[in-house]
C-alpha positions in Angstrom: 108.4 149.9 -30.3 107.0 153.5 -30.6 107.0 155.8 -27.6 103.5 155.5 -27.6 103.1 152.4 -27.5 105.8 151.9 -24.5 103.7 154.1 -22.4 100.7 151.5 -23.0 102.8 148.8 -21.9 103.9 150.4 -19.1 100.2 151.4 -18.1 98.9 148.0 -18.9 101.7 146.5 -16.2 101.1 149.1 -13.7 97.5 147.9 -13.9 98.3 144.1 -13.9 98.8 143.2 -10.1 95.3 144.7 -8.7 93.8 143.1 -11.9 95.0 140.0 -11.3 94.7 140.1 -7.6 90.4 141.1 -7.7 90.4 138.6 -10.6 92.1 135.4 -8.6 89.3 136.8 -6.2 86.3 136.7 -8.3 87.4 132.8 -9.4 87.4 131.8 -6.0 84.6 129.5 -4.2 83.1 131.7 -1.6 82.3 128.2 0.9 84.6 128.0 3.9 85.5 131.7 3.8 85.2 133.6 7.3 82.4 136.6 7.5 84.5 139.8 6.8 84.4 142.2 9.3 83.4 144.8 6.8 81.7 144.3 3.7 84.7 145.4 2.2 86.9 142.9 3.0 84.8 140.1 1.0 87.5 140.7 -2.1 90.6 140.7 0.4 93.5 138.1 0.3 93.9 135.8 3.4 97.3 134.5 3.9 97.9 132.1 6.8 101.2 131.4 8.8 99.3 129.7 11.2 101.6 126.7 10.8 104.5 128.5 11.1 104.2 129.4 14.2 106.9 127.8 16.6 105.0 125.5 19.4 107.7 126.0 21.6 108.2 129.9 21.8 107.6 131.6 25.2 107.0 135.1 25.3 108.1 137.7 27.3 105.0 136.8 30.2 106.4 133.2 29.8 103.3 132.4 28.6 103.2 130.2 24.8 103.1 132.0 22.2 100.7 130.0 20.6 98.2 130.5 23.5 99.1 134.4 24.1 98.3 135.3 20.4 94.7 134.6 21.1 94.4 137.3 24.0 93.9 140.8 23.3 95.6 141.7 25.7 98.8 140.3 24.7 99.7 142.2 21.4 102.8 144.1 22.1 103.8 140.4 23.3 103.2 138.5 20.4 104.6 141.6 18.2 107.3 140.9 18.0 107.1 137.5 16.6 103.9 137.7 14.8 104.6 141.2 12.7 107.3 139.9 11.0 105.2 137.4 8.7 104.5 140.5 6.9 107.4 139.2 4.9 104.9 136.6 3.1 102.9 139.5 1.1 105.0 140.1 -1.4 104.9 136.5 -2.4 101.1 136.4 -2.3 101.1 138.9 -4.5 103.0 137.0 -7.1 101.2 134.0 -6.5 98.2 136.1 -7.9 99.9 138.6 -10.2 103.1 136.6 -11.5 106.3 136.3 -10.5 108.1 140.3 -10.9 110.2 140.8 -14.0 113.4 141.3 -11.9 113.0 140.0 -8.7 112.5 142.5 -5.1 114.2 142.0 -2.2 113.4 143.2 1.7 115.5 146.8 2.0 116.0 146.3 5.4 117.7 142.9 4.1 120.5 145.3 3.5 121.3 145.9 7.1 121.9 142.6 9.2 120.8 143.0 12.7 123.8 144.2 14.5 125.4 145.9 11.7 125.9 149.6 11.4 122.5 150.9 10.2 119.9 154.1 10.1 117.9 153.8 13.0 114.8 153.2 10.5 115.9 149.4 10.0 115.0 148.1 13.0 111.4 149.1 12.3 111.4 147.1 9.1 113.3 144.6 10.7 110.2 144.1 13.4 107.8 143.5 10.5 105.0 146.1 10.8 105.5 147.7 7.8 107.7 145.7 4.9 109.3 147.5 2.3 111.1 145.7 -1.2 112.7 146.4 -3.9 114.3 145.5 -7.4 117.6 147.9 -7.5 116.3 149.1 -11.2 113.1 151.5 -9.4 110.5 149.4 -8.5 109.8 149.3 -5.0 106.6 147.7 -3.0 105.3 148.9 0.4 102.9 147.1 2.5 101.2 149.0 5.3 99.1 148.2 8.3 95.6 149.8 7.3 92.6 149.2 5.3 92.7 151.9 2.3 96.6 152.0 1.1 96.8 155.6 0.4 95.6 156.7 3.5 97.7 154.2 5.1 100.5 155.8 2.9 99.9 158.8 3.9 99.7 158.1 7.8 103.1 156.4 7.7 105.2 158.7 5.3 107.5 160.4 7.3 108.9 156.7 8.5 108.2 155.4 4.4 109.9 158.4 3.2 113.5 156.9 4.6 113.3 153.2 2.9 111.9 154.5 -0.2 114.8 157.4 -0.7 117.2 154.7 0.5 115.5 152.6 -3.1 116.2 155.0 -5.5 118.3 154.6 -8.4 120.2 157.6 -9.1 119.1 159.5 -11.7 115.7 157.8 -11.9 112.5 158.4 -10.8 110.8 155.4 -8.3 107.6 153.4 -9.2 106.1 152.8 -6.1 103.4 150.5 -5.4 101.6 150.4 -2.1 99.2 147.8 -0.3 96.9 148.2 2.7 96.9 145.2 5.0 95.9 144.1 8.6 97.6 141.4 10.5 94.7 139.7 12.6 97.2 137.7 15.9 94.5 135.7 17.0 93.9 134.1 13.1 97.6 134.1 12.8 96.4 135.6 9.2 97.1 138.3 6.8 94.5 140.2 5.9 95.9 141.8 2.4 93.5 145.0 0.5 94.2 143.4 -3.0 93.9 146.9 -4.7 97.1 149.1 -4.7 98.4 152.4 -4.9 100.4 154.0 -6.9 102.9 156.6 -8.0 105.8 157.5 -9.2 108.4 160.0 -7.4 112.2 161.3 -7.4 112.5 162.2 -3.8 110.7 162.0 -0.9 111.4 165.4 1.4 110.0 165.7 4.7 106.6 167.0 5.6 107.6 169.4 7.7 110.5 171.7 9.2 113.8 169.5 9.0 116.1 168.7 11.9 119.8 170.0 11.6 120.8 166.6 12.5 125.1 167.8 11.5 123.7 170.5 14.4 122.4 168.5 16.6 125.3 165.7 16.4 127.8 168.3 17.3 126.1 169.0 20.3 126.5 165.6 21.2 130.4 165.7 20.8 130.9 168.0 23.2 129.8 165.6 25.7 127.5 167.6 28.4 125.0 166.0 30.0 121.5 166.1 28.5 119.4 168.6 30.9 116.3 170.0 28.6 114.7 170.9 25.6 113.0 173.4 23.2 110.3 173.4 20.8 109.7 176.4 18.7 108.7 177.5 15.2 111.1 180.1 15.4 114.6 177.9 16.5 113.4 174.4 16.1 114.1 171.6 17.9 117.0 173.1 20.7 118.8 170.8 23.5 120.8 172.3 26.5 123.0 170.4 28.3 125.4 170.7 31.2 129.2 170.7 30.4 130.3 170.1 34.1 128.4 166.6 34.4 129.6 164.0 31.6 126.8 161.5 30.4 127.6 158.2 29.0 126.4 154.5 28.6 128.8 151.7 28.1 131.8 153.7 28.8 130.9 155.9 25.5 129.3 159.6 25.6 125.8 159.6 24.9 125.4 160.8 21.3 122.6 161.6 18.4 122.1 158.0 17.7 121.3 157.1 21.5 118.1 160.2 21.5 117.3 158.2 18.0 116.9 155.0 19.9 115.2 156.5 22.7 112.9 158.4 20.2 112.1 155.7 18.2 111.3 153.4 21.4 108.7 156.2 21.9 107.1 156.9 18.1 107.7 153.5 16.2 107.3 150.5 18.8 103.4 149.7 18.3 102.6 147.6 21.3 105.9 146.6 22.3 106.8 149.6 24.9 110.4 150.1 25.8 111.5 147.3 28.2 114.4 145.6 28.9 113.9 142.1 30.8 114.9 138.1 31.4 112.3 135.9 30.6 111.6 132.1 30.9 113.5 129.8 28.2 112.1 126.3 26.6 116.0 125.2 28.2 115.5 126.2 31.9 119.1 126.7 32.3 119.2 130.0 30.1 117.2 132.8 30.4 116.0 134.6 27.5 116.6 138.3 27.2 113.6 140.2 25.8 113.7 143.5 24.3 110.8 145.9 23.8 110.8 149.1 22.1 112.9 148.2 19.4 115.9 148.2 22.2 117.7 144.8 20.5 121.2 145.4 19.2 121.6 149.7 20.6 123.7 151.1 23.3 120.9 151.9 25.4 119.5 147.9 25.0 122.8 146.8 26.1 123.5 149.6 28.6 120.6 148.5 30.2 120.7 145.0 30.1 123.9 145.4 32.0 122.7 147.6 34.9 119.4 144.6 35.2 122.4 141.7 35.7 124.1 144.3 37.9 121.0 144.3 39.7 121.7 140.4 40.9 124.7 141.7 42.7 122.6 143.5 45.3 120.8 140.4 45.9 123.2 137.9 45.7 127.1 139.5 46.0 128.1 138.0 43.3 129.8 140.1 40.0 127.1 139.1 37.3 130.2 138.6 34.5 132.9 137.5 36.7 130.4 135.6 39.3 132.8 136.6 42.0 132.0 137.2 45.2 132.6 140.9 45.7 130.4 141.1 48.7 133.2 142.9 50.6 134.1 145.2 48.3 130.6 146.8 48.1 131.0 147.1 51.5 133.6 149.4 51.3 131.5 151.8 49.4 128.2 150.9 51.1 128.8 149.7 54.3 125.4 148.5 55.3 125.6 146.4 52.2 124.3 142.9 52.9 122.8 140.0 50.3 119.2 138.8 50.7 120.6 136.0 52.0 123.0 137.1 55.0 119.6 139.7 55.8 117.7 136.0 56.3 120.1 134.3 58.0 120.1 137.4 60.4 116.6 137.6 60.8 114.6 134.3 60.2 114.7 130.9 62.6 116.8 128.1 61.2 113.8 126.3 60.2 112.5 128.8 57.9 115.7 129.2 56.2 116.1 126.0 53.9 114.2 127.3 50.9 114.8 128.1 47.9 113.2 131.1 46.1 112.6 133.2 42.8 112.5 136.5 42.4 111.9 139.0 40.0 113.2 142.6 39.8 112.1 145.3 38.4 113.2 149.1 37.4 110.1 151.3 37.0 110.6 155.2 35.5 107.8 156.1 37.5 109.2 159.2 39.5 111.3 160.1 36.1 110.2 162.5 33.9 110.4 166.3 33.0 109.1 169.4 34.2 107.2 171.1 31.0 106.0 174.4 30.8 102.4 175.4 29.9 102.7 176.0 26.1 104.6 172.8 25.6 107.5 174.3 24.3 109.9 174.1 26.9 110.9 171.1 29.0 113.8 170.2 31.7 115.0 166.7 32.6 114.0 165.7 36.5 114.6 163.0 38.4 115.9 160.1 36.5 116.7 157.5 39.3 114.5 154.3 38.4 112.7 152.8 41.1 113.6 149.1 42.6 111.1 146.6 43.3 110.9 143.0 43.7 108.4 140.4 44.1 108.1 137.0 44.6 107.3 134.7 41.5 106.6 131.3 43.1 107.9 128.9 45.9 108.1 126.1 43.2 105.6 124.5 45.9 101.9 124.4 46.5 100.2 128.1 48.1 98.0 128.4 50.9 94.6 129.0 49.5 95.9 129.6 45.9 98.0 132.8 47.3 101.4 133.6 46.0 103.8 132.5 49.0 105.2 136.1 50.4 108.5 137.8 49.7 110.8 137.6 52.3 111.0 140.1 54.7 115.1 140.5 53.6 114.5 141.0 49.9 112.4 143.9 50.4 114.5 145.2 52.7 117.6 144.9 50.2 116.0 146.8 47.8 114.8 149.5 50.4 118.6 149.7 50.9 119.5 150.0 46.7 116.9 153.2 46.7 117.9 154.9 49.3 121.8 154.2 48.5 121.7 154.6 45.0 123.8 156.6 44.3 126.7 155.3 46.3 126.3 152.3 44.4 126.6 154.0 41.3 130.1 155.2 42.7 131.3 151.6 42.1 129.0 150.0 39.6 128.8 152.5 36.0 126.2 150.2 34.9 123.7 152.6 37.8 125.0 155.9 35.9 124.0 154.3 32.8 120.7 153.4 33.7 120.0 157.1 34.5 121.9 158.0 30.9 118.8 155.7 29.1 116.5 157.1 31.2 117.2 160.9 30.7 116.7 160.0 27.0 113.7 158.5 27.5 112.2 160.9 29.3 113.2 163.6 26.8 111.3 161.5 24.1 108.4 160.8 26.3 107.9 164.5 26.3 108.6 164.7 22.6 105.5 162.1 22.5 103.0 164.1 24.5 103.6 167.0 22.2 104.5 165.5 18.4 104.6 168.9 17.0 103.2 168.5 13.6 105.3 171.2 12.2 108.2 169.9 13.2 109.8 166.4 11.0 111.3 164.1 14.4 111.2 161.3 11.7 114.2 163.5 11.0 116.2 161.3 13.4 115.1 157.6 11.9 117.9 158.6 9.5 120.5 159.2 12.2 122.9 155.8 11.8 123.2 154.1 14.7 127.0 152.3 15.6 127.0 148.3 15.0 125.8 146.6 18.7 124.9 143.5 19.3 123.2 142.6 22.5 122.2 138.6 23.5 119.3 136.9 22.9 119.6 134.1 26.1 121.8 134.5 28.6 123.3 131.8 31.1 120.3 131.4 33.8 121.2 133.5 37.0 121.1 130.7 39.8 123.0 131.5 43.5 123.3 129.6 47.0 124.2 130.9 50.0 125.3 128.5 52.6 125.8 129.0 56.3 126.6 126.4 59.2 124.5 127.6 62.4 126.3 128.2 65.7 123.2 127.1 67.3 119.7 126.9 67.7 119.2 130.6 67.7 119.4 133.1 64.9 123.2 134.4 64.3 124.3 137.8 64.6 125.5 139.9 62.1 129.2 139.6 62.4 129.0 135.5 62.4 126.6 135.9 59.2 129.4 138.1 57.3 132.1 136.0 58.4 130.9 132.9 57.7 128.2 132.9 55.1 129.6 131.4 51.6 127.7 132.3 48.3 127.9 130.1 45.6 127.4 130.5 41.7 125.4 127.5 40.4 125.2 127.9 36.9 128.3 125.9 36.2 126.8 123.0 38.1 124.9 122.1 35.1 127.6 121.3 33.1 129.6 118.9 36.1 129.0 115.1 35.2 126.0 113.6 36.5 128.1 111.1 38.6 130.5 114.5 40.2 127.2 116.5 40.9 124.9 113.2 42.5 127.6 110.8 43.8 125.5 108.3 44.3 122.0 106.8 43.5 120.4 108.3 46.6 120.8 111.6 45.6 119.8 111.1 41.9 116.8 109.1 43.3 116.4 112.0 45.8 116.0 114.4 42.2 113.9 111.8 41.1 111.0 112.0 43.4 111.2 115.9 43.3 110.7 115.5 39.1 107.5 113.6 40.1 106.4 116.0 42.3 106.5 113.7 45.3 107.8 113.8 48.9 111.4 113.7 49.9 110.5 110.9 52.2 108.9 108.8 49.4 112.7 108.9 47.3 113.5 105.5 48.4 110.2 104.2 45.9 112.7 105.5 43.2 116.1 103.9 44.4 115.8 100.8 42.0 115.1 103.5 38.6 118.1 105.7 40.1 120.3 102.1 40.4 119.0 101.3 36.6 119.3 105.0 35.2 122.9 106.1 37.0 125.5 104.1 34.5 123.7 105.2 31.7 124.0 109.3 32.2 126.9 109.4 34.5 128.9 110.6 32.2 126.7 112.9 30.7 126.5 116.3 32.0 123.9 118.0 34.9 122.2 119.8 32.0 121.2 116.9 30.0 118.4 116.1 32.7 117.1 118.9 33.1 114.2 119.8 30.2 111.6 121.8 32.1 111.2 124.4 35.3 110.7 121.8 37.1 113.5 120.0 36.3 115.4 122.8 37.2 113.3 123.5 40.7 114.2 119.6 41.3 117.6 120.2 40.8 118.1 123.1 43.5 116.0 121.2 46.0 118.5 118.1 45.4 121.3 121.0 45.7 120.2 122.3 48.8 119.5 118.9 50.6 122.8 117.1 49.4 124.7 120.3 50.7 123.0 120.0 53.9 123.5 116.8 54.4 127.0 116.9 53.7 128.3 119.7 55.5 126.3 118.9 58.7 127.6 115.1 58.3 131.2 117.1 58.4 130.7 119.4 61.2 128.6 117.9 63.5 129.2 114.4 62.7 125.7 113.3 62.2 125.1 109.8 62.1 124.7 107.8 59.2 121.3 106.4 60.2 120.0 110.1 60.7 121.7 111.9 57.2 118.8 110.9 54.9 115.5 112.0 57.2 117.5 115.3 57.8 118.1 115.8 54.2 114.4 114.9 53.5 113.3 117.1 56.4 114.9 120.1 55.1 113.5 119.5 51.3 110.4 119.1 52.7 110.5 122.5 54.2 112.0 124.2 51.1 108.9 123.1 49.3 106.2 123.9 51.4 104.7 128.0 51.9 107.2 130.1 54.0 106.0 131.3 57.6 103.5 134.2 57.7 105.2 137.7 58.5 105.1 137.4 61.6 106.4 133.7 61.8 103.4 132.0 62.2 102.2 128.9 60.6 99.0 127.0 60.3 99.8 124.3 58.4 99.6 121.5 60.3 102.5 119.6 58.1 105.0 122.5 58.6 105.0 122.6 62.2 105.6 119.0 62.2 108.2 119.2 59.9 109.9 122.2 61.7 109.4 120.2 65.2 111.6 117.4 63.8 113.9 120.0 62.4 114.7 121.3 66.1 115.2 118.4 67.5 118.1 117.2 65.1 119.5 120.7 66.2 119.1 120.1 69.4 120.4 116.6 69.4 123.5 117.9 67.1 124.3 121.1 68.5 126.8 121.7 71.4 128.2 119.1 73.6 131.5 119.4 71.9 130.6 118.6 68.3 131.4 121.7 66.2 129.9 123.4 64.4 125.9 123.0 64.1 123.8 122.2 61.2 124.0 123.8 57.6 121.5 126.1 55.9 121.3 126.7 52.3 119.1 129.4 50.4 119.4 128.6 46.4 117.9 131.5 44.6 116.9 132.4 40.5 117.5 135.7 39.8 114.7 137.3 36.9 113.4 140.9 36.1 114.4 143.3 33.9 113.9 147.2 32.9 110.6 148.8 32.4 111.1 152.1 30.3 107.6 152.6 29.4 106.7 156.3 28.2 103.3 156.1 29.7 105.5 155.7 33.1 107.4 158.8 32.6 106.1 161.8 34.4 105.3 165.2 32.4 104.7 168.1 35.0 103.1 171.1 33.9 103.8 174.3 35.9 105.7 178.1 35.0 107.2 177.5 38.6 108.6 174.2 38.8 112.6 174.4 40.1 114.3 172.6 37.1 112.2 174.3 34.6 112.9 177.9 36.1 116.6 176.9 36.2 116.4 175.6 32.7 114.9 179.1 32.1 117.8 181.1 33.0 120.5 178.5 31.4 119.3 178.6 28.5 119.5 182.6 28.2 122.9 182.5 28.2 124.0 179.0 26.6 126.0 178.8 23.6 126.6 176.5 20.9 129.8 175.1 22.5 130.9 175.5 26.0 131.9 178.3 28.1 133.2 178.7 31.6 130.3 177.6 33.7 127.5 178.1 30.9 125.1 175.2 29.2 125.3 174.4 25.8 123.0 174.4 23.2 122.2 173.0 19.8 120.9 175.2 17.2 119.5 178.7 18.1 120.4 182.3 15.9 124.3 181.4 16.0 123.7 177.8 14.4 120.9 176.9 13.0 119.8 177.5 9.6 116.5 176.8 9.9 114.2 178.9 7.8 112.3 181.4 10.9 109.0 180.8 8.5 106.9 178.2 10.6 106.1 175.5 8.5 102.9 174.3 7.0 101.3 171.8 9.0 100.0 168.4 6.8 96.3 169.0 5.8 94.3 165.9 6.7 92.6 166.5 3.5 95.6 166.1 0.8 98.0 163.6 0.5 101.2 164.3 0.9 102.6 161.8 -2.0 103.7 162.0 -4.6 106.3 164.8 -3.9 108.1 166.9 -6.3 111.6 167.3 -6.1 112.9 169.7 -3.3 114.4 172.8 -4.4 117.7 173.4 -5.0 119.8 173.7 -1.6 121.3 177.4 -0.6 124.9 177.4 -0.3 126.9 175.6 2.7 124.6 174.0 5.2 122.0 171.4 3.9 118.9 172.8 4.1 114.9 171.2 2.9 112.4 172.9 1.4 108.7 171.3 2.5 106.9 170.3 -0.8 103.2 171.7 -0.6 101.1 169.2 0.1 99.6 168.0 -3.9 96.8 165.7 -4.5 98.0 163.8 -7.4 95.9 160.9 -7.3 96.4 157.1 -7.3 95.4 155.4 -11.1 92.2 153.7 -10.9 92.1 150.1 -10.7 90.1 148.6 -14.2 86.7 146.8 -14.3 86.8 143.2 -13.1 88.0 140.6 -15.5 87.6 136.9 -15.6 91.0 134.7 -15.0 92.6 132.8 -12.8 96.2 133.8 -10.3 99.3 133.4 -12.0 100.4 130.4 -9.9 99.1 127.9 -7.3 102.1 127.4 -5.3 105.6 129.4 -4.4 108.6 128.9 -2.9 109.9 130.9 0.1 113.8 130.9 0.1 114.6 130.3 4.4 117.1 133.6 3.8 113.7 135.8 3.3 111.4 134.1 6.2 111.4 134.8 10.1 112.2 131.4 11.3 114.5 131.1 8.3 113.4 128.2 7.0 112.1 127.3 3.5 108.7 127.6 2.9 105.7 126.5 0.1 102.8 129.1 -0.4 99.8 127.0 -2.0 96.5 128.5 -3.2 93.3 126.8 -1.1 90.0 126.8 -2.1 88.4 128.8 1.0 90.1 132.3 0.5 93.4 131.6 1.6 97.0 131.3 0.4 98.4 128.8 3.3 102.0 128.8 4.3 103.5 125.9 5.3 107.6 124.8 6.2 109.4 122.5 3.5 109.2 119.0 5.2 113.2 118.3 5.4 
C-alpha cells in the first residue's frame, strides 16, 4: 500500500466510530424514546444499567440505593455506586462502531485497589471519568459533559496523567474523546455519539509545575505541617515545625498523604470527604463508607481507626482487643466514665433497662486556617474535631412521632472527650492522628478556595501513594453494661465503678442458638420481639419456639438474625434473659415471679425513655415502672443480697466528617498564627535548624522559572500539546506549551447503515458488580444491560 493511500485508511477509520454511531442513530425508530432535554440530545446513545443495580445495596444514609438514586439530593450518595457504570461506554460504542482492531482495556485496570498506585487511580477507579486503552497508541476517554472537547478541555490537567501513563514509547497517541452525562434517577447513560479527536506525544501541564522531588523531601524531614505559600515568584511553599512530629498510623505524614487530602478536595464530585459506619443488609456488620475518595489511604485508615477509638469513650472497651480498659483511661483521665456507669449514677432503676443507639460524629467545624488578604499566605489553626452524638432510634415507638432523647450521660461523655482531648490523645495515637488528617485537609480546603490557575496542583495526582487497604464491613460494635442495684435508690459513684461489668456482644452471634437461649422461653421471648409484640404476649409463641428449637440449636446466634430488627430483638432478649438470671442469683427471686420481671423490664426497654427531667406521661410506662418498684421492693433487703440487675445494651455508629465546606478560612493581616507564620517563614530553611521552621522550595531550592506563568485562556483549547522542550540540566523542570487551537476533524455527512452488532458480551473482570454481562440493542433508543442468567 502507498503512503498515500495509508493515510486514507487511517482517515477513513478515525472517521468510522461517529459515523457509525449517528448512523445506528438515524436507523433507529424514534417511538418510545424519552423527550431530550435539549434538542441536541435527539441523536444521543442511551445505555441503561437499570437492571444492574443491586436491590439490596444500602447507602451511606442507610437508605436503598435503588430508592436514594431518585432524589436529588442524594448524589454524592449514590456516586459512588452509580459512576462506575461508566465502564459500559466503551462497549456501546463497539456495539455501534465494531468491535476495535486490538482490543482496550480500563488503565486504571492496571492498579488494583489497594495496590501501590498514583493518586490519579482512584479517580478512575470511582467511575466519573473512564479512560482505555490498547497498549499499541490508541486510547479512549469518556468525560462527563455535553460537547467532548470542552469537556476535554475542562478535565485535562486530571486526563493529562492517564493519557501519558498510555503512551507507547516512542509513539505518538491517538486519542479519541466522548462527552457523556450519567442521569442517577434513569440509572442511564446519556452518550454524545460524536467524538473528538487528536493525536499527541506528551501531555505537559497547563501551568507552573510542582517540584514534587522538592516537596517530598520536605516531607522526610518529618516537621509538622504548620502553613503554606502561594506565589508566582516561589511557587507552591510549605513550612513546618521540626520540634512537633506529625504522623498517622505510626508513619510520618508524607507527599502522598497532602495528595489524598488534596484530591478529597479537587476530584470527589459529590462525595465529600467522610469517614463513617453505616447500616449493612447483615445487621451484624457494619459497613464502612468512605467519601472523598478516602478507601484504601493512610488518612482513610487513620481515621477510621480514631472513629472505632471513639466507642472506647462510650463504652470502655479497646475497639480491636474489646477489652475492658476502663481503668486504665482513668489513669490518664481520671474523671473518665462510660455512658453507661454516667446512667447508672444518674437515672432511677426503672429508667435504666434500655437499650440504645447512637451515632457519633467528628465535625472540622472550628478547624481551618488563618489566610491572609491576598490569598497567598495561610497558617494551620485549630485542628481538634469536634464530638457530637445523637440518638438514632429507641428501636420502639416515639411519642408524637419525636425521636426519643439522648441520654443525659451520653452528652455528657462527650462534653468530657472535648474538653479532655488532648489527654486522651496521650494514651490513644489514633486522637493525634485524627488532627494529622485534619491539618491536611485544612491545608487543601484552602488550596480549594484559592485554585490558583497559574499554578498545576494536578501536579500532585501523580504523587504514588503506598499500597493500603482499609475494610469495607467491619464486625457490628454491640456493648452491655450490667450492674446489680444495692437498692432502690440510684448508686453512687464508687459502687458504679466497682461493680459495673461491660460486656462485648459481638461474639454472641456466633454462640449456638441452644448456649445463647437455653431454653424455649427465651427463644419464644425473641420470638414475640421479631413480631413486634409485647413481652407479656411471648407465651402465644411457646408452641413455634418448642417446634423451631431442635431444628437451629445447633446453628449459630447469627443465623437468625436477617434484619435490624432481628438484631433490636436480639438485645431486648439479651437484656431480659440477663436480668432475669442474675436477679434469680442474687436475690433469689422466685420461680413464679422470673418471667413477668423479665417481661416487665423488656417492656420498658421498648417504650420512649423519661423526659429530661424524669417525667412521664404515658400512661403504660408509669404502670410498668410501678410494677417495676415493687419487685424491688419485695426483693431488696431483708437479708437477700444483692438487689436486682440492670442492663444497658448499646450499638455503637458514626463516623468522620471531613467536609471542606466545614473547614474554616479566616481572612485578617492580624490574626496570631498567621503573624507567627509571618515571622517563621523569614527565617526557615530548606532543612532544619536549631529552633527554625522548615520550608519546601524558596531561592535555595526551587527551580522554578520566576516568570509567572500563562494562565489557560477560556477561548483556546489546551490539546493537542506539542512536545515540551528539552529539560535544562539536573533538576526536572516543564516548560508550559502555549495554549494552540488545533482543532478536532469534522465528523462526515450522515450515512445510511445499521450498528455493527446487536448484542455484546461484558467479561465480569471489566464490570462493577463483576459479573458477566449481555449489552442488546432495543428498539426505543437504548442499548440495555442486563446480568448473564447463571
Amino acid at each position: 500500500m502507498t503512503r498515500g493511500r495509508l493515510r486514507a485508511a487511517n482517515r477513513t477509520r478515525r472517521y468510522a466510530t461517529g459515523v457509525a454511531l449517528l448512523a445506528m442513530l438515524a436507523a433507529l425508530p424514534a417511538a418510545g424514546a424519552s423527550p431530550p432535554r435539549r434538542s441536541a440530545e435527539s441523536t444521543w446513545v442511551r445505555i441503561s444499567y437499570r437492571d444492574l443495580i443491586d436491590p439490596d445495596v444500602i447507602t451511606h444514609s442507610g437508605s436503598k440505593l435503588v430508592d436514594a438514586r431518585l432524589r436529588k439530593a442524594s448524589r454524592g450518595e449514590v456516586q459512588p455506586y452509580l459512576d462506575p457504570y461508566s465502564s459500559l461506554l466503551g462497549y456501546a460504542v463497539q456495539m455501534i462502531a465494531g468491535s476495535d482492531p486490538i482490543p482496550q482495556t480500563s488503565l486504571v485496570a492496571r492498579y488494583p485497589a489497594g495496590s501501590a498506585q498514583p493518586a490519579w487511580a482512584a479517580i478512575l477507579r470511582e467511575g466519573k471519568y473512564f479512560v482505555s486503552a490498547d497498549g499499541q497508541g490508541r486510547a479512549r476517554v469518556f468525560v462527563p459533559g455535553d460537547n467532548p472537547r470542552q469537556a476535554y478541555r475542562r478535565a485535562f490537567s486530571l486526563l493529562r496523567h492517564p493519557l501519558t501513563a498510555a503512551i507507547k514509547p516512542g509513539a505518538p497517541l491517538a486519542v479519541e474523546v466522548f462527552a457523556y452525562r450519567n442521569d442517577f434517577a434513569a440509572a442511564e447513560l446519556l452518550l454524545n455519539p460524536v467524538p473528538h479527536r487528536f493525536t499527541a506525544a506528551s501531555f505537559p501541564p497547563q501551568g507552573r509545575a510542582l517540584d514534587l522531588a522538592d516537596l517530598e523531601a520536605f516531607f522526610r524531614q518529618g516537621g509538622q505541617l504548620e502553613g503554606a505559600e502561594l506565589s508566582p515568584d516561589a511557587g507552591l511553599v510549605l513550612f513546618a515545625s521540626p520540634e512537633r512530629r506529625q504522623k498517622l498510623g505510626g508513619e510520618s505524614v508524607s507527599l502522598a498523604d497532602l495528595a489524598v487530602a488534596y484530591r478529597a478536595v479537587f476530584h470527589a464530585g459529590d462525595a465529600e470527604a467522610f469517614v463513617s459506619l453505616d447500616r449493612n443488609a447483615d445487621p451484624t456488620l457494619a459497613t464502612v463508607n468512605f467519601g472523598g475518595l478516602l478507601e484504601d489511604t493512610r488518612i482513610g485508615k487513620a481515621v477510621l481507626a480514631s472513629d472505632v477509638r471513639f466507642k472506647t469513650i462510650c463504652s470502655g472497651l479497646d475497639p480491636v482487643t474489646h477489652e475492658d480498659i476502663r481503668e486504665k483511661t482513668r489513669g490518664a483521665v481520671p474523671g473518665f466514665m462510660s455512658n453507661s456507669e454516667r446512667q447508672f449514677i444518674t437515672n432511677s432503676p426503672a429508667d435504666l433497662a434500655q437499650w440504645v443507639i447512637a451515632r457519633y460524629w467528628y465535625y472540622p467545624d472550628s478547624c481551618g486556617v488563618e489566610s491572609d488578604e491576598d490569598d497567598g499566605l495561610a497558617a494551620i489553626t485549630k485542628t481538634q474535631l469536634t464530638a457530637d452524638v445523637e440518638r438514632v432510634d429507641s428501636g420502639a415507638g416515639t411519642t408524637r412521632g419525636k425521636r426519643p432523647a439522648l441520654p443525659t450521660a451520653f452528652r455528657e461523655n462527650i462534653r468530657d472527650l472535648n474538653q479532655n482531648y488532648a489527654r486522651y490523645a496521650e494514651i490513644f495515637p489514633e486522637f493525634h492522628d485524627l488532627s494529622s488528617a485534619a491539618r491536611l485537609m485544612a491545608l487543601a480546603a484552602w488550596f480549594g478556595r484559592v485554585r490558583p490557575a497559574w499554578l498545576d496542583l494536578d501536579g500532585l495526582l501523580a504523587v504514588t501513594l503506598p499500597p493500603v487497604s482499609t475494610p469495607r464491613a467491619i464486625p457490628q460494635l454491640l456493648s452491655a453494661d450490667i450492674l446489680q442495684l444495692p437498692g432502690n435508690e440510684p448508686p453512687d459513684r464508687g459502687y458504679v465503678l466497682r461493680n459495673t461489668r461491660v460486656q462485648y456482644l459481638t461474639p454472641e452471634f456466633d454462640r449456638k442458638v441452644s448456649e445463647f437461649f437455653g431454653d424455649a422461653r427465651h427463644l419464644a421471648l425473641f420470638l414475640a420481639f421479631k413480631a413486634g409484640k409485647e413481652p407479656a404476649r411471648s407465651s402465644e409463641f411457646k408452641l413455634e419456639a418448642e417446634r423451631l428449637l431442635p431444628t437451629v440449636q445447633d446453628k449459630r446466634v447469627r443465623d437468625l438474625l436477617r434484619s435490624t430488627d432481628d438484631l433490636h430483638a436480639f438485645l431486648r432478649t439479651f437484656a431480659a434473659k440477663t436480668i432475669g438470671e442474675l436477679s434469680s442469683a442474687s436475690s433469689r427471686v422466685a420461680a413464679s415471679d422470673l418471667a413477668r420481671l423479665e417481661a416487665v423490664v423488656a417492656e420498658l426497654a421498648a417504650l420512649p425513655p423519661n423526659a429530661a427531667d424524669g417525667r412521664s406521661d404515658d400512661p403504660r410506662r408509669l404502670a410498668l415502672e410501678q410494677e417495676l418498684q415493687g419487685f424491688m421492693r419485695l426483693y431488696h433487703g431483708q437479708g437477700r443480697g444483692l438487689g436486682l440487675a440492670t442492663v444497658v445494651t448499646t450499638q455503637y455508629t458514626g463516623g468522620v466528617s471531613l467536609s471542606p465546606r466545614l473547614f474554616s478560612v479566616k481572612k485578617s493581616a492580624a490574626r496570631p498564627a498567621l503573624e507567627k507564620l509571618k515571622v517563621a517563614s523569614r527565617s526557615a530553611r530548606s532543612t532544619g535548624g536549631s529552633g527554625g521552621w522548615i520550608r519546601s522550595g524558596g531561592a535555595a531550592s526551587s527551580n522554578i522559572s520566576r516568570a509567572p506563568a500563562r494562565p489557560l485562556s477560556s477561548k483556546t483549547p489546551p490539546v493537542p500539546l506539542r512536545p515540551a522542550a528539552a529539560p535544562h540540566a539536573g533538576r526536572p523542570s516543564f516548560q508550559p506549551t502555549p495554549p494552540g487551537d488545533v482543532p478536532g476533524e469534522a465528523a462526515p455527512a450522515l450515512p445510511s447503515a445499521t450498528p455493527a452488532m446487536s448484542s455484546i458480551a461484558v467479561p465480569g473482570s471489566a464490570t462493577p458488580a463483576g459479573s458477566p454481562l449481555v449489552g442488546r440493542l432495543g428498539g426505543d433508543r437504548r442499548i440495555v444491560f442486563t446480568r448473564v442468567p447463571r
